[in-house]
N, C-alpha and C positions, 0 to 999 in steps of 0.2 A: 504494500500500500504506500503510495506517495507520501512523503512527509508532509504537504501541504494539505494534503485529506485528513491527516493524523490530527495535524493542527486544531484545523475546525473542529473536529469532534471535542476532544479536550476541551475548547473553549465554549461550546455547548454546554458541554458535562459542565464544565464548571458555572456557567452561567445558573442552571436548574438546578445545582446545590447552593447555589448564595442568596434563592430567591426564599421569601419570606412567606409562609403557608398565607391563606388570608382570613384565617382566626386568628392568626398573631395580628394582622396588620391594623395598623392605626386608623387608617383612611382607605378606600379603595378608590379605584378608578371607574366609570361607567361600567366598561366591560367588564371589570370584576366581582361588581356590585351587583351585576347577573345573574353572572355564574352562581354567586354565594348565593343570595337570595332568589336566585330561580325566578326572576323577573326581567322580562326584556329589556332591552334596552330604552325603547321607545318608550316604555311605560316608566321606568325609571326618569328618563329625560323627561314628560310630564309631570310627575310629581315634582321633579326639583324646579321647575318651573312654576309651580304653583304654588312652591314653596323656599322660595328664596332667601328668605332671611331665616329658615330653619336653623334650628340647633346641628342638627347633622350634618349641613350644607359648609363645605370651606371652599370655597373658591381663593383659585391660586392664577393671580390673572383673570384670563376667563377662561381656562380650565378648572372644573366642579369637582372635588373631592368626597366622598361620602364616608364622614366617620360613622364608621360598623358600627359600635354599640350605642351609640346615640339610634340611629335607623335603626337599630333592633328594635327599642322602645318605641319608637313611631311605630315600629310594626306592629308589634303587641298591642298597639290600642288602636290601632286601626280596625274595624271591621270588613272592609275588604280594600283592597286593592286594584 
């Protein structure tokens, strides 16, 4: 195998071991804030529009952050979604 193949791989590999589960993480990103809560995207990008000055909402820029355990409790007392 070429060493330049070899390369990539390694730095894959290592890229998915430095990455941070996302129950650890602080904040997630749209996409991840899907994944974890099994909510589209689109639906997600709704709420945080309709909800802009939320506790969960960190905007970084105008990039949206969603801190996880704050939007837990929004989840929790939501009745649907």
């Amino acid at each position: 195998m070429p060493l330049e193949v070899v390369f990539v791989h390694y730095v894959v590999i290592m890229r998915e071991m430095s990455q941070i589960p996302f129950w650890e993480q602080y904040t997630l990103s749209i996409e991840e804030a899907a994944q974890y809560f099994r909510i589209g995207e689109h639906k997600l990008r709704q709420i945080i529009s309709e909800n802009k000055d939320a506790d969960f909402v960190l905007w970084n820029g105008n990039r949206v952050q969603i801190k996880r355990k704050l939007f837990e409790k929004f989840i929790d007392q939501s009745n649907c979604v």
